[in-house]
C-alpha positions in Angstrom: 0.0 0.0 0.0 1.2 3.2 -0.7 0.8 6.2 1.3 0.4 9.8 -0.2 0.8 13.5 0.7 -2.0 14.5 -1.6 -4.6 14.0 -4.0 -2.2 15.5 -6.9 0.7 13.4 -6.1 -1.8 10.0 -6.2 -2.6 11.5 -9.8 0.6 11.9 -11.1 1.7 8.2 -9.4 -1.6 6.6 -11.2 0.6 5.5 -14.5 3.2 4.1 -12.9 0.8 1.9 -10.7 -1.4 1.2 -13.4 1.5 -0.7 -15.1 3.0 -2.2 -12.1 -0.4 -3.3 -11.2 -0.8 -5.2 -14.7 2.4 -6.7 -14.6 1.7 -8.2 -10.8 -1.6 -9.6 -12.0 0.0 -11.4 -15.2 2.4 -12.9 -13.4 -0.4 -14.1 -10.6 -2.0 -15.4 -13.4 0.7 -17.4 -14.8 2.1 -18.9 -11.3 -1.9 -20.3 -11.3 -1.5 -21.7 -14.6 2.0 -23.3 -13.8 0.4 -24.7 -10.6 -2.8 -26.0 -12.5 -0.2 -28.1 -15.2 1.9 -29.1 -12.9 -1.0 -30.9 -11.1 -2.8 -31.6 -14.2 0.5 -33.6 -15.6 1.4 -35.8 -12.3 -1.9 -37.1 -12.3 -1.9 -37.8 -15.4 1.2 -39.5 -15.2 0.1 -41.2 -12.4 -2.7 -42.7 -14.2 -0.4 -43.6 -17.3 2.3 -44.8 -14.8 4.1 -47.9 -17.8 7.4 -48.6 -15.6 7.5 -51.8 -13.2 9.5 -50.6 -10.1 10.9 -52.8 -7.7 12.2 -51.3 -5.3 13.6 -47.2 -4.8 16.3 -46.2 -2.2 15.4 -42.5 -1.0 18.3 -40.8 0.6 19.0 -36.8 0.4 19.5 -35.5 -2.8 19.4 -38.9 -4.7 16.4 -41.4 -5.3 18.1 -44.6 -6.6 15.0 -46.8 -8.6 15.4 -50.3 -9.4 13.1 -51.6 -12.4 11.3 -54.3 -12.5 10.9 -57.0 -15.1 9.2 -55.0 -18.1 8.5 -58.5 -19.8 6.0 -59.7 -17.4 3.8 -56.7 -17.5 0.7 -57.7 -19.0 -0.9 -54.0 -19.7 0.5 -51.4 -20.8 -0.3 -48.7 -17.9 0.3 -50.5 -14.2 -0.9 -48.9 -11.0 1.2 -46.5 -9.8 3.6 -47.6 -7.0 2.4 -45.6 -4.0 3.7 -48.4 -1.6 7.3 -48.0 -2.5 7.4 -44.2 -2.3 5.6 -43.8 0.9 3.6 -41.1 0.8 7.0 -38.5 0.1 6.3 -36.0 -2.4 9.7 -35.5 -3.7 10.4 -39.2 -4.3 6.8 -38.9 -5.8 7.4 -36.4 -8.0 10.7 -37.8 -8.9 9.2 -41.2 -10.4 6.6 -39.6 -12.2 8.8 -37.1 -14.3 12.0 -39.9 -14.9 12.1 -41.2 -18.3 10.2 -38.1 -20.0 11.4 -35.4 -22.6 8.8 -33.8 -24.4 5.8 -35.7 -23.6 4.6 -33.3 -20.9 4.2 -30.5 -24.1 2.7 -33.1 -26.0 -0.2 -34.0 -23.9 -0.4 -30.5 -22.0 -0.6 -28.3 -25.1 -4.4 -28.5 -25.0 -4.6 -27.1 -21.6 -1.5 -24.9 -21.4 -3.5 -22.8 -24.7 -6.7 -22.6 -23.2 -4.9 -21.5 -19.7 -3.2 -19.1 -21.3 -5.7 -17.4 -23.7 -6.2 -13.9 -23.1 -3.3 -13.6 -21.5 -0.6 -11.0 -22.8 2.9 -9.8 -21.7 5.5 -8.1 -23.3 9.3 -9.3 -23.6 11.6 -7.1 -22.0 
């Protein structure tokens, strides 16, 4: 909040805050976006979870997976293993975004345009 001596000085401030304003509500805008995919894309890889994990080894700053035996998974999408990483997000969040490049833009694209439509910023 800002604080001033007069009426004329609020005036002469008003461009300035008008912009600043703008540029605090776009980027508002686009944390809720980034928030929304993020959730949106570790469900979804939680429901699409394809890699047979035997066992993980959690320790600070390292999560150390061991596969399991790809040949005797009948289906193609397996549930995800909840079991193994107890509940910790990190280690959670760590399995479901190994093994990916580009398919988070792939499947996201749909949502990330309709997130973002009306939204404009300029390049600085």
């Amino acid at each position: 909040m800002t604080n001033y001596c007069d009426n004329e000085c609020q005036r002469k401030h008003k461009p300035a805050h008008k912009e600043t304003c703008k540029e605090l509500q776009l980027g508002l805008a686009l944390r809720r976006v980034a928030l929304i995919l993020h959730e949106a894309y570790l469900t979804f890889r939680e429901n699409t979870f394809d890699t047979p994990i035997k066992r993980i080894v959690s320790q600070p700053h390292m999560l150390t997976v061991y596969d399991g035996n790809q040949a005797q998974n009948v289906t193609y999408f397996i549930p995800f293993p909840n079991n193994l990483a107890q509940n910790n997000r990190p280690d959670k969040m760590a399995l479901l975004t190994a093994w990916v490049c580009n398919e988070p833009y792939a499947f996201l694209h749909p949502l990330l345009a309709k997130l973002l439509k009306g939204l404009t910023s300029r390049l600085h």
